[in-house]
PQR file with spaces between the fields and no chain letter, atoms N, CA, C, O and H, PARSE charges and radii, in Angstrom:
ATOM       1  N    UNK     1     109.524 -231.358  -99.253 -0.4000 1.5000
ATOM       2  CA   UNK     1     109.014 -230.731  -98.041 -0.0000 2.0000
ATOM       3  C    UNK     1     109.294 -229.230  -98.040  0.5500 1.7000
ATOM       4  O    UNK     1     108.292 -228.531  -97.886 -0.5500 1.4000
ATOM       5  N    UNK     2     110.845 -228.391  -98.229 -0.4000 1.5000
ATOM       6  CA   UNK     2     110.762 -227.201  -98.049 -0.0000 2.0000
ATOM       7  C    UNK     2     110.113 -227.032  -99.393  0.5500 1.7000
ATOM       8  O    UNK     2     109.138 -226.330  -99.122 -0.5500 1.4000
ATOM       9  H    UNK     2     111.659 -228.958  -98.355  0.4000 1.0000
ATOM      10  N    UNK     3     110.082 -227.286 -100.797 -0.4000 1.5000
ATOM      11  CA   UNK     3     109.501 -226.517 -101.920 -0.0000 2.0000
ATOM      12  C    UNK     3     107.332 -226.307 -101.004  0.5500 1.7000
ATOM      13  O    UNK     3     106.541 -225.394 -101.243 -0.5500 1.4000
ATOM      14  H    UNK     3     110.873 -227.856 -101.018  0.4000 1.0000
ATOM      15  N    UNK     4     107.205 -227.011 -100.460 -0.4000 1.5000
ATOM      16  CA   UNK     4     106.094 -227.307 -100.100 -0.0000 2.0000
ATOM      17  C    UNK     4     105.835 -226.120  -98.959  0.5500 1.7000
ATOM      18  O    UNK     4     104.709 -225.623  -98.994 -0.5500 1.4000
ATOM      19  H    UNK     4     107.848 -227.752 -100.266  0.4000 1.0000
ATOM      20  N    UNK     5     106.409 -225.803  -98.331 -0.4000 1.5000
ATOM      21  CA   UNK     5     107.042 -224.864  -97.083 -0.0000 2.0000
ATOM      22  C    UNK     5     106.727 -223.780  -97.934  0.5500 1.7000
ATOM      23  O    UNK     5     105.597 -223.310  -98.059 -0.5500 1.4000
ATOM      24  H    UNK     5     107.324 -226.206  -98.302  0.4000 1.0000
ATOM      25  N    UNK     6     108.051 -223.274  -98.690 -0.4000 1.5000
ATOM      26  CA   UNK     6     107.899 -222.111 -100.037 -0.0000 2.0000
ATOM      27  C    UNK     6     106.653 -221.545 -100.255  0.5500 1.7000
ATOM      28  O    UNK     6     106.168 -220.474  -99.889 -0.5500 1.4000
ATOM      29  H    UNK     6     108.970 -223.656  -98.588  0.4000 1.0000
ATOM      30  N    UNK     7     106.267 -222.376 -100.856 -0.4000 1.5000
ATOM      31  CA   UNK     7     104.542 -222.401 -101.891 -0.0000 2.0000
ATOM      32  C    UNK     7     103.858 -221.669 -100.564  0.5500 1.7000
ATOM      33  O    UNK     7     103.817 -220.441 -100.482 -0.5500 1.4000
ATOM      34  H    UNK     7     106.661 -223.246 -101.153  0.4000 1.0000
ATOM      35  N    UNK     8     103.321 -222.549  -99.526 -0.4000 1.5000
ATOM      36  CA   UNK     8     102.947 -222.259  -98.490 -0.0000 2.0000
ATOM      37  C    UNK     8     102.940 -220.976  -98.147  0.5500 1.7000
ATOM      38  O    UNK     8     101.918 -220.309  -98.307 -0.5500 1.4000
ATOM      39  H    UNK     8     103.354 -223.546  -99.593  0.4000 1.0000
ATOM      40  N    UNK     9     104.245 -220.361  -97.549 -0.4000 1.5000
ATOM      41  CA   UNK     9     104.643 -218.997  -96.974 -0.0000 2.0000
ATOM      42  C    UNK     9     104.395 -218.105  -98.518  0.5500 1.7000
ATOM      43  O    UNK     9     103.547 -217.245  -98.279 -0.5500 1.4000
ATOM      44  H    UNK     9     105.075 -220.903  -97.419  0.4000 1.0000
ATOM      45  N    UNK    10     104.725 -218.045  -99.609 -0.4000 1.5000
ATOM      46  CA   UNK    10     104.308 -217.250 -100.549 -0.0000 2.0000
ATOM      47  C    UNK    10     103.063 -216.827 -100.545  0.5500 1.7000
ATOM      48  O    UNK    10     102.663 -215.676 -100.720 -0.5500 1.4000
ATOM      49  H    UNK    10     105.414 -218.743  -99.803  0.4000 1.0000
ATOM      50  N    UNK    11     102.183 -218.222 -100.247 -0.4000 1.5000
ATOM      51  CA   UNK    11     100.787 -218.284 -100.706 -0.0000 2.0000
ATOM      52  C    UNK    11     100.067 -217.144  -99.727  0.5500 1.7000
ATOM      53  O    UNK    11      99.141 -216.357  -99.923 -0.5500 1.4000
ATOM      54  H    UNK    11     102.508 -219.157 -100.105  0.4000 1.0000
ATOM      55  N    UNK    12     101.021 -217.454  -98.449 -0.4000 1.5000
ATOM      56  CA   UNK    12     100.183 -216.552  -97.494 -0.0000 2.0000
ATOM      57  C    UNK    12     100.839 -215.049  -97.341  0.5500 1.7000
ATOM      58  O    UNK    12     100.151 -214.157  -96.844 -0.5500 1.4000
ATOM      59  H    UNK    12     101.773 -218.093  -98.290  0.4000 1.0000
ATOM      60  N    UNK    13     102.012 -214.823  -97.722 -0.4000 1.5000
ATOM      61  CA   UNK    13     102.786 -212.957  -98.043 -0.0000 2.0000
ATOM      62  C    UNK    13     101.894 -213.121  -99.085  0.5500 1.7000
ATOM      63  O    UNK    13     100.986 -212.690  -98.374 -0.5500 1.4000
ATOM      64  H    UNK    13     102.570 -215.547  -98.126  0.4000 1.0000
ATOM      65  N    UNK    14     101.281 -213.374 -100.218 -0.4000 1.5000
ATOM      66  CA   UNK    14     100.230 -212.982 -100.953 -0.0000 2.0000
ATOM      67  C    UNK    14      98.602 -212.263 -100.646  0.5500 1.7000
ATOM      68  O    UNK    14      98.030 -211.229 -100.990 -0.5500 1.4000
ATOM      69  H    UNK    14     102.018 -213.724 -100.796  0.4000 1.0000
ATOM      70  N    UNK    15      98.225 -213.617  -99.697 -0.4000 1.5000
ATOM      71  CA   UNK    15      97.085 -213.189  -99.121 -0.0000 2.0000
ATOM      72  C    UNK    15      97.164 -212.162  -98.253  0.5500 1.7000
ATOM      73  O    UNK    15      96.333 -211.265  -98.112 -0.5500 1.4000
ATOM      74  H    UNK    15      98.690 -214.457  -99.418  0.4000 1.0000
ATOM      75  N    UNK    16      98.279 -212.325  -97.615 -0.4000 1.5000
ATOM      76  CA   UNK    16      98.041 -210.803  -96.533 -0.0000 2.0000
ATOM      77  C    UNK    16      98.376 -209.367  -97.299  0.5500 1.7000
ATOM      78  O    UNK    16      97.898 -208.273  -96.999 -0.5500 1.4000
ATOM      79  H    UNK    16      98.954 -213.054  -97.729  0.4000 1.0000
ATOM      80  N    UNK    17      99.103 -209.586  -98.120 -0.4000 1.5000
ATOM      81  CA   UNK    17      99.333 -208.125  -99.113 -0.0000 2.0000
ATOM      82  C    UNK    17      98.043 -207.870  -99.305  0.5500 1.7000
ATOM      83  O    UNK    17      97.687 -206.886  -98.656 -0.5500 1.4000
ATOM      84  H    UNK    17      99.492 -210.474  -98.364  0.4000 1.0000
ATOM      85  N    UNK    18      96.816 -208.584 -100.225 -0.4000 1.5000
ATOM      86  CA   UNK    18      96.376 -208.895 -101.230 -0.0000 2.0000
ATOM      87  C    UNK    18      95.313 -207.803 -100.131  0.5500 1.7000
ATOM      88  O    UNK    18      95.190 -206.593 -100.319 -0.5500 1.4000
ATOM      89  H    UNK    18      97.106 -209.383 -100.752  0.4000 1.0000
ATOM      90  N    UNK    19      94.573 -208.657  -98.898 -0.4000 1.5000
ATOM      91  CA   UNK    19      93.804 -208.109  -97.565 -0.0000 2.0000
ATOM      92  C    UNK    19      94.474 -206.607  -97.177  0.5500 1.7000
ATOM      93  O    UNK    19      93.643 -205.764  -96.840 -0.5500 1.4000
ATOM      94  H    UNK    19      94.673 -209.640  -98.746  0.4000 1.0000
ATOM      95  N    UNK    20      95.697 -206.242  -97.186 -0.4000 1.5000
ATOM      96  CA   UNK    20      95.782 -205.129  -96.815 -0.0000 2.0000
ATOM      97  C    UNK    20      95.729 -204.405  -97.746  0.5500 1.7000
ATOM      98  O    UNK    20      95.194 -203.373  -97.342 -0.5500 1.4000
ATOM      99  H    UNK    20      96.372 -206.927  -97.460  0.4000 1.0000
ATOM     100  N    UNK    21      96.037 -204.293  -99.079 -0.4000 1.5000
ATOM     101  CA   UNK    21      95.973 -203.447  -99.834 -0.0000 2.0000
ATOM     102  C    UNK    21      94.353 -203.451 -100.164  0.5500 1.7000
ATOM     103  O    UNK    21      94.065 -202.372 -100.681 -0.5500 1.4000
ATOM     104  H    UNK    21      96.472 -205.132  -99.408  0.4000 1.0000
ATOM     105  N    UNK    22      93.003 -204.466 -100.010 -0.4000 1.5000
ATOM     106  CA   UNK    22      91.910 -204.323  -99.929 -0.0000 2.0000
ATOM     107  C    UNK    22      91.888 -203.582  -99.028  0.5500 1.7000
ATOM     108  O    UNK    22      91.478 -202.496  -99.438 -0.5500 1.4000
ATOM     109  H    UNK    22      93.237 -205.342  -99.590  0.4000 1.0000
ATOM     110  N    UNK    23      92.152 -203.553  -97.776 -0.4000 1.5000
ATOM     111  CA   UNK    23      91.429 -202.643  -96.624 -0.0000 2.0000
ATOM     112  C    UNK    23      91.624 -201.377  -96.467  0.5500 1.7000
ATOM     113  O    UNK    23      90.883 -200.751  -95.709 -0.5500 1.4000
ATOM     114  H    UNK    23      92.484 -204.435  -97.442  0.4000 1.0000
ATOM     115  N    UNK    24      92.657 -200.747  -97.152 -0.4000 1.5000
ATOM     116  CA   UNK    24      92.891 -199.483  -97.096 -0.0000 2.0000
ATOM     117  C    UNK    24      91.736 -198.628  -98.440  0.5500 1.7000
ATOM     118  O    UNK    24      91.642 -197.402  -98.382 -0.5500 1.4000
ATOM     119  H    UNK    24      93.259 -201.255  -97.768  0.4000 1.0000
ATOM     120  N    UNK    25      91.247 -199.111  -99.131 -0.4000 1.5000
ATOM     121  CA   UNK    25      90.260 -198.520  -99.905 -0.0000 2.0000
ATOM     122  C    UNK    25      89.171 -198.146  -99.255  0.5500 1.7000
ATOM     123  O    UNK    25      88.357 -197.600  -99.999 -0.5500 1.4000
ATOM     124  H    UNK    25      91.323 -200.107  -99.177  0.4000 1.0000
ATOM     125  N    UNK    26      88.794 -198.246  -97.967 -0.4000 1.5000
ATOM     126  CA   UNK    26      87.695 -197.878  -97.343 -0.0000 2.0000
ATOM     127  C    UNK    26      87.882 -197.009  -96.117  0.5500 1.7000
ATOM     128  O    UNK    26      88.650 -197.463  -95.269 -0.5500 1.4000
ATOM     129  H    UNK    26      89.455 -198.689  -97.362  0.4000 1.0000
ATOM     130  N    UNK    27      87.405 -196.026  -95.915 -0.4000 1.5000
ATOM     131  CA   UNK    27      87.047 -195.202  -95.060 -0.0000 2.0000
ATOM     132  C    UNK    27      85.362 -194.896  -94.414  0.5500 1.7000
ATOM     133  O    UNK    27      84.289 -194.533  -94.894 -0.5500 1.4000
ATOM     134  H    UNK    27      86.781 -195.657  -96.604  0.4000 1.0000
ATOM     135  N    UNK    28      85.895 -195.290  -93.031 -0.4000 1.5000
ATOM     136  CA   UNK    28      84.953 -195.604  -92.355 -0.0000 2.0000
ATOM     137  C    UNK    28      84.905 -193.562  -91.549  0.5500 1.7000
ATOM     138  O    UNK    28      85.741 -192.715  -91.233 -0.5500 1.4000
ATOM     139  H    UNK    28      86.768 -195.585  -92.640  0.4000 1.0000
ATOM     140  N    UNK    29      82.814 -193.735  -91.572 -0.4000 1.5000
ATOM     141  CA   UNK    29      82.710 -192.364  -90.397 -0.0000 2.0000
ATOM     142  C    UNK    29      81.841 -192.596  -89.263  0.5500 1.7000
ATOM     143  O    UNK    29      80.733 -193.123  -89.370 -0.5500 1.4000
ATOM     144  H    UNK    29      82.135 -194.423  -91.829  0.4000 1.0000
ATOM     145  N    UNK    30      82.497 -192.084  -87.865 -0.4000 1.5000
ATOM     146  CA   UNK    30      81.414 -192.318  -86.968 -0.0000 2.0000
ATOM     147  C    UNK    30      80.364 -191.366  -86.448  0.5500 1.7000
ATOM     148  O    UNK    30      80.721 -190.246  -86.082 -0.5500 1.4000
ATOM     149  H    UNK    30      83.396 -191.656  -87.778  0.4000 1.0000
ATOM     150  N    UNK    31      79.121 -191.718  -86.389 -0.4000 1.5000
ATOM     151  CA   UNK    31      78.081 -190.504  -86.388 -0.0000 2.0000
ATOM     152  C    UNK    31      77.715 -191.236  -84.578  0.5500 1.7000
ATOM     153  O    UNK    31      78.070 -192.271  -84.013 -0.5500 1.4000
ATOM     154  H    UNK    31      78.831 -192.628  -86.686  0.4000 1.0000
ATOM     155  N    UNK    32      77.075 -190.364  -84.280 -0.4000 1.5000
ATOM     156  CA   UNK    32      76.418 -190.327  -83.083 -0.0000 2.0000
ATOM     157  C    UNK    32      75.152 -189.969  -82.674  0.5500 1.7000
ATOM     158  O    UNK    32      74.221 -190.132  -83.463 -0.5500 1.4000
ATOM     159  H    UNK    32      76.787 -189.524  -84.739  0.4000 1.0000
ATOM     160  N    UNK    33      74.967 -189.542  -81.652 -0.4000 1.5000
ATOM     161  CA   UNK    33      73.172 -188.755  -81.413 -0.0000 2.0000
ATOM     162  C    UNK    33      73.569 -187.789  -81.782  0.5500 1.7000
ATOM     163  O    UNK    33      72.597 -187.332  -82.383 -0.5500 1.4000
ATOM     164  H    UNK    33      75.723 -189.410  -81.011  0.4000 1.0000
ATOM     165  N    UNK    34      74.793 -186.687  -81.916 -0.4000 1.5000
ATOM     166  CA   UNK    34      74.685 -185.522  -81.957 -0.0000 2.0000
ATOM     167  C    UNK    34      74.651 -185.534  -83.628  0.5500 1.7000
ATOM     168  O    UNK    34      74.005 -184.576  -84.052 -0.5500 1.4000
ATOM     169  H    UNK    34      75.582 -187.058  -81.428  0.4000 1.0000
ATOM     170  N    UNK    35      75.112 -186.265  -84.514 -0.4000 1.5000
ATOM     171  CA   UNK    35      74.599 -186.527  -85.718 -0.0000 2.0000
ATOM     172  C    UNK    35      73.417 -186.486  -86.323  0.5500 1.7000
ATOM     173  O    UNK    35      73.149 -185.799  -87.308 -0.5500 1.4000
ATOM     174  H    UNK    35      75.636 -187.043  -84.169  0.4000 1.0000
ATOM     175  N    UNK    36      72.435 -187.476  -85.544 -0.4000 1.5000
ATOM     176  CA   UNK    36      71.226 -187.479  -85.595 -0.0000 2.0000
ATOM     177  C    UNK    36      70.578 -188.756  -85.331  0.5500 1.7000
ATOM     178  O    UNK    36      69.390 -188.987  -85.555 -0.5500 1.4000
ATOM     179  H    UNK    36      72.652 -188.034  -84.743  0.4000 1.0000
ATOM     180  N    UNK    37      71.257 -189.409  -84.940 -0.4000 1.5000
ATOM     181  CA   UNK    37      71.171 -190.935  -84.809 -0.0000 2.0000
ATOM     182  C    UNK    37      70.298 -191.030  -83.505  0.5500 1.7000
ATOM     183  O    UNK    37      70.406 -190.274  -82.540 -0.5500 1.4000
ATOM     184  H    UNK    37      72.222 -189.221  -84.759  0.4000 1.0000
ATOM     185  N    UNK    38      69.524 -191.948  -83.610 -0.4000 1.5000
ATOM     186  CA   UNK    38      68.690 -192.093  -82.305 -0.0000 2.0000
ATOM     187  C    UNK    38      69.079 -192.381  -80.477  0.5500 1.7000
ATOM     188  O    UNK    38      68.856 -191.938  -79.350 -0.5500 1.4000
ATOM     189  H    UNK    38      69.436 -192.563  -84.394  0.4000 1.0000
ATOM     190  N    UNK    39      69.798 -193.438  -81.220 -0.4000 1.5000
ATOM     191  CA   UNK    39      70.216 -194.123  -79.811 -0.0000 2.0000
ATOM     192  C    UNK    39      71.943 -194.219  -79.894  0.5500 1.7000
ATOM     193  O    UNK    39      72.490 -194.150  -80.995 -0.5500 1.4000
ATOM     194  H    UNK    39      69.979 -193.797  -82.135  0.4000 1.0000
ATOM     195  N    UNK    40      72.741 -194.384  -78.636 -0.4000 1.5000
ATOM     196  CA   UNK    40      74.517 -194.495  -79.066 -0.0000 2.0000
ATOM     197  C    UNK    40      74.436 -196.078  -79.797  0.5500 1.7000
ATOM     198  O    UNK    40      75.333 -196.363  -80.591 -0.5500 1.4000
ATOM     199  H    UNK    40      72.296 -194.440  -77.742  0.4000 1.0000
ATOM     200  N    UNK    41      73.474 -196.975  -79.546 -0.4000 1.5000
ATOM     201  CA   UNK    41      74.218 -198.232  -80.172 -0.0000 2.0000
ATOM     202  C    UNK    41      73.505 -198.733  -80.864  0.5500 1.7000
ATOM     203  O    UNK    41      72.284 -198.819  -80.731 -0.5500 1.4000
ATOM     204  H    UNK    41      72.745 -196.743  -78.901  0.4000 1.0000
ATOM     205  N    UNK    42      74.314 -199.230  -81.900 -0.4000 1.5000
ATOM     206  CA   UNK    42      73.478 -199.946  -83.168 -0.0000 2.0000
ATOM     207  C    UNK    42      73.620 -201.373  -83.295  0.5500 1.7000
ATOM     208  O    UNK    42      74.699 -201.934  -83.486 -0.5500 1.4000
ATOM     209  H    UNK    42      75.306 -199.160  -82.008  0.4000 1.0000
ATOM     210  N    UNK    43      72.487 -201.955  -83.181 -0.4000 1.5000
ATOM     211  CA   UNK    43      72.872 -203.350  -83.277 -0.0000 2.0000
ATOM     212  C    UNK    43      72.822 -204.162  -83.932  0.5500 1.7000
ATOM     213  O    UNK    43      72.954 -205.349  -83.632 -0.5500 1.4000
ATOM     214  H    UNK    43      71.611 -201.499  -83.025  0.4000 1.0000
ATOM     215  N    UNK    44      72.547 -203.545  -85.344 -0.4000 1.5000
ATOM     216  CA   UNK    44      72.107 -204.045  -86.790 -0.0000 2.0000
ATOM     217  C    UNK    44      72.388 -202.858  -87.912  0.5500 1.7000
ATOM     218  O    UNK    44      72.218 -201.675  -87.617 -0.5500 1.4000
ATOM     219  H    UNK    44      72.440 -202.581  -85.587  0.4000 1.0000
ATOM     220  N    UNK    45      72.875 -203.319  -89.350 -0.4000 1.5000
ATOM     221  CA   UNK    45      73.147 -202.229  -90.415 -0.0000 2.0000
ATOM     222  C    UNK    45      72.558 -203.092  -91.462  0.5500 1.7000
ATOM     223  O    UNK    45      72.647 -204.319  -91.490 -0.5500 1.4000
ATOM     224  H    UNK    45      73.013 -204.280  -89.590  0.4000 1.0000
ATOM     225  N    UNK    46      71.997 -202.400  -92.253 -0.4000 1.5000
ATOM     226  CA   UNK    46      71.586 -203.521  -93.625 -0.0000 2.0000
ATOM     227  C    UNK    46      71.428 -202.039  -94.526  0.5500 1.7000
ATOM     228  O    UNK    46      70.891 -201.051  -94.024 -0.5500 1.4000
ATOM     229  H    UNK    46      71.926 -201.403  -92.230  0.4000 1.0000
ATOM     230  N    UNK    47      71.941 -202.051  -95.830 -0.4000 1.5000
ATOM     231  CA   UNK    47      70.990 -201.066  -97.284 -0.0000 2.0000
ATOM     232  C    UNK    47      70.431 -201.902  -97.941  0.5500 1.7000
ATOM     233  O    UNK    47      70.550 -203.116  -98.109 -0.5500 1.4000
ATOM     234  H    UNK    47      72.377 -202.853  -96.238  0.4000 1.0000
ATOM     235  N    UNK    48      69.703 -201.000  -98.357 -0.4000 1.5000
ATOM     236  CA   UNK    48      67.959 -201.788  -99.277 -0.0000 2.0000
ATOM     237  C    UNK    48      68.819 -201.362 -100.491  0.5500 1.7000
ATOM     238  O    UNK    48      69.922 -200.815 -100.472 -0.5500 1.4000
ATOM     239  H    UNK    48      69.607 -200.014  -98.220  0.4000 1.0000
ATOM     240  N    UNK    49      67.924 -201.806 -101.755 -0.4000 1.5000
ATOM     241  CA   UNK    49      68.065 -201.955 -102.752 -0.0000 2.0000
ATOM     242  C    UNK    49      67.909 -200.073 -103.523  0.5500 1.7000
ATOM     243  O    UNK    49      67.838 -199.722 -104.701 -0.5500 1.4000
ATOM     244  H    UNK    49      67.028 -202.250 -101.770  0.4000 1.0000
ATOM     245  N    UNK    50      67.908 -199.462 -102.568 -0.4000 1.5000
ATOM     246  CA   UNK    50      67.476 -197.873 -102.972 -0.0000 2.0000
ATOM     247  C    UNK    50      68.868 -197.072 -102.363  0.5500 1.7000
ATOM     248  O    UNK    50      69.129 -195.869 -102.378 -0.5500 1.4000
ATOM     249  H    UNK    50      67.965 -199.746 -101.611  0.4000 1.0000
ATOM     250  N    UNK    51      69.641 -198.208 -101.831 -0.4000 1.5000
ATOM     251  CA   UNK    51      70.436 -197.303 -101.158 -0.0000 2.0000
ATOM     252  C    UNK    51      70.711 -196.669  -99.705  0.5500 1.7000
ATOM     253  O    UNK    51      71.748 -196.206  -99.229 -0.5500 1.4000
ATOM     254  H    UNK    51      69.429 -199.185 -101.819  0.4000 1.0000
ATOM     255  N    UNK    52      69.440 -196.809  -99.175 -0.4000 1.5000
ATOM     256  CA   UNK    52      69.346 -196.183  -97.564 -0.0000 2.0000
ATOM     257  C    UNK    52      70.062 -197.234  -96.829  0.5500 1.7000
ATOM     258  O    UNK    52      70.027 -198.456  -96.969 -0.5500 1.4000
ATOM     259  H    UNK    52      68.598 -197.186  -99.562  0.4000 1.0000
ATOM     260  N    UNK    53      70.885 -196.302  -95.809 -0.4000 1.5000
ATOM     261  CA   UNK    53      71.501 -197.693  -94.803 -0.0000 2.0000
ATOM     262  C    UNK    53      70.249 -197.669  -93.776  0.5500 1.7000
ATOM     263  O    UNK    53      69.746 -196.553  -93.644 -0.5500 1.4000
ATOM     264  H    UNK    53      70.914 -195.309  -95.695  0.4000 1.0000
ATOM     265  N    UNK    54      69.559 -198.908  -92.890 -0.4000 1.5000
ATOM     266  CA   UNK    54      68.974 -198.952  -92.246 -0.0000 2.0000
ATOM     267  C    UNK    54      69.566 -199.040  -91.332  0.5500 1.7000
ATOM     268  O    UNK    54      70.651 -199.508  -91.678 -0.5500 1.4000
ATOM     269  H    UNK    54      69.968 -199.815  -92.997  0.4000 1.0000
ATOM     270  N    UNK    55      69.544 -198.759  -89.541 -0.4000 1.5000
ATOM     271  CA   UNK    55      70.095 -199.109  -88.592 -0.0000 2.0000
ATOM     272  C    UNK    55      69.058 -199.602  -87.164  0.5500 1.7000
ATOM     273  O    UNK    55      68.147 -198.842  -86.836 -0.5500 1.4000
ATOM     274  H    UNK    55      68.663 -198.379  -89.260  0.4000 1.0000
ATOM     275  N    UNK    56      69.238 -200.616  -86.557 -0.4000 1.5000
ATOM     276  CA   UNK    56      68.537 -201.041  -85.644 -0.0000 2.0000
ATOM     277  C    UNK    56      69.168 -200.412  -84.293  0.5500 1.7000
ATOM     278  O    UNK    56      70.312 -200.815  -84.078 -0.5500 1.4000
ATOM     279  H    UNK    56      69.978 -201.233  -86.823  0.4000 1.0000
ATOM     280  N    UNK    57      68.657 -199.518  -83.353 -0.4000 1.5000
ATOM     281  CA   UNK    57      69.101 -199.132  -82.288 -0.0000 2.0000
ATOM     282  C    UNK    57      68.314 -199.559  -81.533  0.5500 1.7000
ATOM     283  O    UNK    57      67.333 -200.231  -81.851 -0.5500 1.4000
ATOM     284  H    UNK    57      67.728 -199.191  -83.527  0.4000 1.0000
ATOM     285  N    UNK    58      68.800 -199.051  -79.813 -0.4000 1.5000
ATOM     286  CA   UNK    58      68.055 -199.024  -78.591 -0.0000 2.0000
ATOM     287  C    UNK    58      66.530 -198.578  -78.666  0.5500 1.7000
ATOM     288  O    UNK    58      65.743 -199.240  -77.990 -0.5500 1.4000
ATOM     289  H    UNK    58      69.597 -198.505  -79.555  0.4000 1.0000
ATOM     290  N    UNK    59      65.941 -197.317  -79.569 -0.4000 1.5000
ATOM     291  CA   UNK    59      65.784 -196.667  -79.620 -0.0000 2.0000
ATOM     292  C    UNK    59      64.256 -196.853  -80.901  0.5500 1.7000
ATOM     293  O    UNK    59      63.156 -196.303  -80.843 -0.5500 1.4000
ATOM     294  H    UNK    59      66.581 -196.780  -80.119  0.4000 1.0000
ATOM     295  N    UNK    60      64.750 -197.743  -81.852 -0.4000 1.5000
ATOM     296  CA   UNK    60      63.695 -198.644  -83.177 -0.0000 2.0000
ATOM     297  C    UNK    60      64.805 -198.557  -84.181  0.5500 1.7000
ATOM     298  O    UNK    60      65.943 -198.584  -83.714 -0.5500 1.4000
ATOM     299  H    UNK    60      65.644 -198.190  -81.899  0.4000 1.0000
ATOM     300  N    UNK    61      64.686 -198.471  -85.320 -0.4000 1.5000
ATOM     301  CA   UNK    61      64.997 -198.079  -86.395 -0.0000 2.0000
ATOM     302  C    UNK    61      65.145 -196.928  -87.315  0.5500 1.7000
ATOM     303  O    UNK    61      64.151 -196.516  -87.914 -0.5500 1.4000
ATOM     304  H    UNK    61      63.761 -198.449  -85.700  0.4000 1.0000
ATOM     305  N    UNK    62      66.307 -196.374  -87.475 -0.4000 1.5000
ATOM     306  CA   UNK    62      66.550 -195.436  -88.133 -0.0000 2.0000
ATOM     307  C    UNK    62      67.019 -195.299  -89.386  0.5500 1.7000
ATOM     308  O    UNK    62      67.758 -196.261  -89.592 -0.5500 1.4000
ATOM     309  H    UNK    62      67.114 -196.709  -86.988  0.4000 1.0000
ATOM     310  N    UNK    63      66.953 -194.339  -90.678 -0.4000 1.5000
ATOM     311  CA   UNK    63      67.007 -194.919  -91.548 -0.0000 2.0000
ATOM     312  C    UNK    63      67.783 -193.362  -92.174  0.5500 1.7000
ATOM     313  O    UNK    63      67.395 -192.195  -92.117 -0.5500 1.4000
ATOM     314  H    UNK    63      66.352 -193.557  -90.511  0.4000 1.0000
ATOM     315  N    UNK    64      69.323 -194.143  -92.908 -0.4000 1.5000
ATOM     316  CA   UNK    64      70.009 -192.902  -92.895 -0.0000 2.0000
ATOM     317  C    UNK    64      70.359 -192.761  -94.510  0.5500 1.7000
ATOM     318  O    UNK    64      70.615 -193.792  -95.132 -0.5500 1.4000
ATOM     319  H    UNK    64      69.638 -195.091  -92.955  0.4000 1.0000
ATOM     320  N    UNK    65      70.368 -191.596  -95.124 -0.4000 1.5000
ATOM     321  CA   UNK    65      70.523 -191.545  -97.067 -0.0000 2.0000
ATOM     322  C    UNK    65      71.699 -190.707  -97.079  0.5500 1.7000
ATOM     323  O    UNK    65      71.712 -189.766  -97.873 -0.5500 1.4000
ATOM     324  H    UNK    65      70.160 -190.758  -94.619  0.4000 1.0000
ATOM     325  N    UNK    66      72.846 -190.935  -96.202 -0.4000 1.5000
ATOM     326  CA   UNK    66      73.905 -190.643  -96.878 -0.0000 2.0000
ATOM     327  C    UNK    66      74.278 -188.995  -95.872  0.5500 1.7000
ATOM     328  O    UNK    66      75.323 -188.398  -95.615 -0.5500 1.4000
ATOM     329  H    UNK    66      72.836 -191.699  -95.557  0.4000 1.0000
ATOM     330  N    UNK    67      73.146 -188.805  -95.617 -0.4000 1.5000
ATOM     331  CA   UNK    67      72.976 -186.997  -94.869 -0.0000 2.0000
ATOM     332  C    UNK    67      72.655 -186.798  -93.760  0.5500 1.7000
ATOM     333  O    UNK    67      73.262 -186.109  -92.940 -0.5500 1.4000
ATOM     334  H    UNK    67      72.297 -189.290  -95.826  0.4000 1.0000
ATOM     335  N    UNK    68      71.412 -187.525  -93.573 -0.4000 1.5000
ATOM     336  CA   UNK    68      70.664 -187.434  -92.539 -0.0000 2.0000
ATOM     337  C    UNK    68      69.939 -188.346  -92.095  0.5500 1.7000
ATOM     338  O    UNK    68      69.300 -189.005  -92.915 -0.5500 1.4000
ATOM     339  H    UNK    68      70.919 -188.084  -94.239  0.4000 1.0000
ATOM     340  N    UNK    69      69.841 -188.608  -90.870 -0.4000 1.5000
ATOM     341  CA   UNK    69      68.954 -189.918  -90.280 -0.0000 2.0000
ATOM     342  C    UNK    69      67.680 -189.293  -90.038  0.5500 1.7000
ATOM     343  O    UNK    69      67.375 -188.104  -89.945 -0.5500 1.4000
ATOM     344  H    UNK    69      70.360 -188.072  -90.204  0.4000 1.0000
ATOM     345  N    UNK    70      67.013 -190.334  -89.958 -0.4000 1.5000
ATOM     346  CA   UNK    70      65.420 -190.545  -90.160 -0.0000 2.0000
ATOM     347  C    UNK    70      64.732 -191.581  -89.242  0.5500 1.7000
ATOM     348  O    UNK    70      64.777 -192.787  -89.483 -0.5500 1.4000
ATOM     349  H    UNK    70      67.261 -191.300  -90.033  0.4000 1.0000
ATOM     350  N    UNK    71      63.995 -190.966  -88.011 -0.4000 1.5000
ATOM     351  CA   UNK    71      63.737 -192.378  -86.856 -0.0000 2.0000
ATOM     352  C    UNK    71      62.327 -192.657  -87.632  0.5500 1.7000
ATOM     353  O    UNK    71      61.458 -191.871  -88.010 -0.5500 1.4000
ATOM     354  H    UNK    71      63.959 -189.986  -87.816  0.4000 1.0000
ATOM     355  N    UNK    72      62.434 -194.088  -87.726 -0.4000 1.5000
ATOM     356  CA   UNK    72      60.831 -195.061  -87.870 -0.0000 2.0000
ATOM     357  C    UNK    72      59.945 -194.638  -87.149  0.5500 1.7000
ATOM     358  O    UNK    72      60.144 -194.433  -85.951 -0.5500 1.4000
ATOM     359  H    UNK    72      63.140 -194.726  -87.419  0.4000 1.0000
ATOM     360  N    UNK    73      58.772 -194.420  -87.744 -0.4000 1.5000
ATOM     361  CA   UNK    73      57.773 -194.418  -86.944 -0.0000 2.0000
ATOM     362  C    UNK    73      57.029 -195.783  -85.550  0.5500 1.7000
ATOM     363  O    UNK    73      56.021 -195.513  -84.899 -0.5500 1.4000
ATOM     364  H    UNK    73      58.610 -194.586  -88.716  0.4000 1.0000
């Protein structure tokens, strides 16, 4: 029972190291309208196969390459 306990609690100080030392590799930025973004809220993110992040706002779809957003026609 405790070797079983052990295993257990290891298994999981593993996984949570394992998740935090993943999450710190990413840095997140927040853009806004004054950015260029259409609307304040986005209610969808997807990138295409080219790279552009797409974003679904209040507002239609905007479509951003890293610089600058771009509202859908």
């Amino acid at each position: 029972m405790i070797k079983h306990l052990i295993k257990y609690l290891v298994f999981v100080l593993l996984a949570v190291t394992f998740v935090s030392v993943k999450a710190q590799q990413y840095q997140f930025k927040k853009f806004s309208i004054e950015e260029g973004l259409s609307h304040p809220f986005a209610y969808t993110i997807s990138e295409d196969r080219d790279g552009f992040i797409w974003i679904g706002t209040g507002e239609g779809l905007c479509r951003f390459d890293g610089h600058t957003f771009i509202k859908s026609a």
